[in-house]
C-alpha positions in Angstrom: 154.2 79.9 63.5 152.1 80.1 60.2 148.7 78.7 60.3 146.6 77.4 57.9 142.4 77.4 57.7 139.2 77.4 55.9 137.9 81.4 56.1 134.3 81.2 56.8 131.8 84.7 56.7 133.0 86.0 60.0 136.6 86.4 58.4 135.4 88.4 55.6 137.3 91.7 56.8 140.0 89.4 57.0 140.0 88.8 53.3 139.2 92.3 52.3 142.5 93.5 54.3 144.9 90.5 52.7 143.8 91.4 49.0 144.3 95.5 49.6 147.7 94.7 51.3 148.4 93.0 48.2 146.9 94.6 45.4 149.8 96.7 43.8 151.5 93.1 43.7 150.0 92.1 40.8 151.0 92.8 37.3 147.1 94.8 37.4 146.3 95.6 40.5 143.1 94.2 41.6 141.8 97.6 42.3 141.9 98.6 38.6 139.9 95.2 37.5 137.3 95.1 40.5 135.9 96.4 43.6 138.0 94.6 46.1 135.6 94.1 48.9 132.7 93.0 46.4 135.5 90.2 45.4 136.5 89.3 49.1 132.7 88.4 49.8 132.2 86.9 46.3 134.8 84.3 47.4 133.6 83.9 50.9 129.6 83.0 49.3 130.8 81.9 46.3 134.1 80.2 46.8 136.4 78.8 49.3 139.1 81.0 50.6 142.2 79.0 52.7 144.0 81.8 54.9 147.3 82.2 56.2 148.1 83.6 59.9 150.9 84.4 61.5 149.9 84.8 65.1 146.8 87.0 64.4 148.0 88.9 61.1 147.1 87.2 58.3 149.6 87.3 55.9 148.1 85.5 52.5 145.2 83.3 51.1 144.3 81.2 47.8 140.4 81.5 46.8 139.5 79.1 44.6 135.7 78.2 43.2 134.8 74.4 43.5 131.8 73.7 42.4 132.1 72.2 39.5 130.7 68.7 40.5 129.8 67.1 37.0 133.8 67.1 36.1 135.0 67.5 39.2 137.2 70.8 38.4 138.2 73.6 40.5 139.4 77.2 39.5 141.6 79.2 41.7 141.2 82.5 41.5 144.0 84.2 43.6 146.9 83.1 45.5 148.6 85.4 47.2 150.9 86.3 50.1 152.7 89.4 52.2 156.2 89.6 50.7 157.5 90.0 54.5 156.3 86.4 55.0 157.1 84.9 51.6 159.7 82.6 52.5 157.1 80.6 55.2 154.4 80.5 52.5 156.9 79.2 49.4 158.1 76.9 52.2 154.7 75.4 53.9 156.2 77.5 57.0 159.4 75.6 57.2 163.1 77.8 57.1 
Protein backbone atom coordinates (compact mmCIF):
# COMPACT_ATOMS: atom_id res chain seq x y z
CA UNK A 1 0.00 0.00 0.00
CA UNK A 2 1.34 3.52 -1.08
CA UNK A 3 1.65 6.03 1.54
CA UNK A 4 1.61 9.53 1.51
CA UNK A 5 3.55 12.19 4.10
CA UNK A 6 5.11 15.48 4.86
CA UNK A 7 9.20 14.74 4.63
CA UNK A 8 10.68 16.46 7.49
CA UNK A 9 14.90 16.87 7.97
CA UNK A 10 15.37 13.28 9.20
CA UNK A 11 14.11 12.07 5.63
CA UNK A 12 16.56 14.04 3.86
CA UNK A 13 18.60 10.83 2.51
CA UNK A 14 15.25 9.84 1.63
CA UNK A 15 14.94 12.70 -0.84
CA UNK A 16 18.46 12.61 -2.05
CA UNK A 17 17.88 8.79 -3.11
CA UNK A 18 14.17 9.47 -4.87
CA UNK A 19 15.69 12.41 -7.03
CA UNK A 20 19.06 10.25 -8.15
CA UNK A 21 16.76 7.20 -8.89
CA UNK A 22 15.01 9.57 -11.10
CA UNK A 23 17.26 11.84 -12.57
CA UNK A 24 17.94 10.48 -16.14
CA UNK A 25 13.91 10.75 -16.25
CA UNK A 26 13.88 14.07 -17.10
CA UNK A 27 14.23 15.68 -20.38
CA UNK A 28 17.73 17.27 -18.47
CA UNK A 29 18.70 15.35 -15.95
CA UNK A 30 18.91 17.06 -12.70
CA UNK A 31 22.45 16.10 -12.33
CA UNK A 32 23.50 18.28 -15.40
CA UNK A 33 21.44 21.51 -13.91
CA UNK A 34 22.42 21.07 -10.03
CA UNK A 35 24.01 19.29 -7.38
CA UNK A 36 21.31 16.85 -6.40
CA UNK A 37 21.87 16.56 -2.70
CA UNK A 38 22.36 20.52 -2.25
CA UNK A 39 18.63 20.55 -3.99
CA UNK A 40 17.18 17.62 -1.71
CA UNK A 41 18.13 19.76 1.47
CA UNK A 42 17.18 23.05 -0.28
CA UNK A 43 13.65 21.65 -0.42
CA UNK A 44 13.68 20.06 2.99
CA UNK A 45 14.80 23.99 4.58
CA UNK A 46 13.39 25.75 2.10
CA UNK A 47 10.37 23.96 0.83
CA UNK A 48 7.89 21.34 1.49
CA UNK A 49 8.59 17.94 0.06
CA UNK A 50 5.26 15.25 0.17
CA UNK A 51 6.79 11.64 -0.22
CA UNK A 52 5.57 8.54 -1.53
CA UNK A 53 6.31 4.96 0.21
CA UNK A 54 5.61 1.84 -0.68
CA UNK A 55 6.21 -0.19 2.40
CA UNK A 56 9.69 1.37 3.21
CA UNK A 57 10.92 2.30 -0.44
CA UNK A 58 10.04 5.39 -1.30
CA UNK A 59 9.08 5.51 -4.69
CA UNK A 60 8.36 9.45 -5.58
CA UNK A 61 7.75 12.99 -4.13
CA UNK A 62 6.52 16.59 -5.27
CA UNK A 63 8.63 19.63 -3.61
CA UNK A 64 6.98 22.62 -3.88
CA UNK A 65 8.02 26.28 -2.22
CA UNK A 66 5.03 27.97 -0.29
CA UNK A 67 5.90 30.83 0.98
CA UNK A 68 4.54 33.23 -0.84
CA UNK A 69 2.07 34.59 1.84
CA UNK A 70 1.22 38.18 0.34
CA UNK A 71 -0.56 36.36 -2.85
CA UNK A 72 -0.95 33.34 -1.48
CA UNK A 73 1.01 31.32 -4.37
CA UNK A 74 2.97 28.20 -4.36
CA UNK A 75 5.66 26.90 -6.91
CA UNK A 76 6.30 23.26 -7.28
CA UNK A 77 9.39 22.52 -8.15
CA UNK A 78 9.49 18.67 -8.92
CA UNK A 79 7.06 15.94 -9.12
CA UNK A 80 8.28 12.91 -9.67
CA UNK A 81 7.88 9.09 -9.33
CA UNK A 82 9.71 5.37 -9.92
CA UNK A 83 8.38 4.23 -13.23
CA UNK A 84 7.87 0.63 -11.55
CA UNK A 85 5.20 2.33 -9.36
CA UNK A 86 3.70 4.68 -11.83
CA UNK A 87 0.39 3.32 -12.12
CA UNK A 88 -0.31 3.79 -8.01
CA UNK A 89 0.97 7.35 -8.25
CA UNK A 90 -1.18 8.45 -11.61
CA UNK A 91 -3.92 6.53 -9.72
CA UNK A 92 -3.77 8.04 -5.90
CA UNK A 93 -2.74 4.24 -5.24
CA UNK A 94 -5.89 2.71 -6.63
CA UNK A 95 -5.61 -0.25 -9.73
Amino acid sequence: MIKYFLATSRDTESVKDILKKIDSTFPVPLSKKCNIDVLAEKFINKGHVIMAFDGTHPIGLIAFYANDTVNKTAYASVICGDQRHSHYLNTGGYD
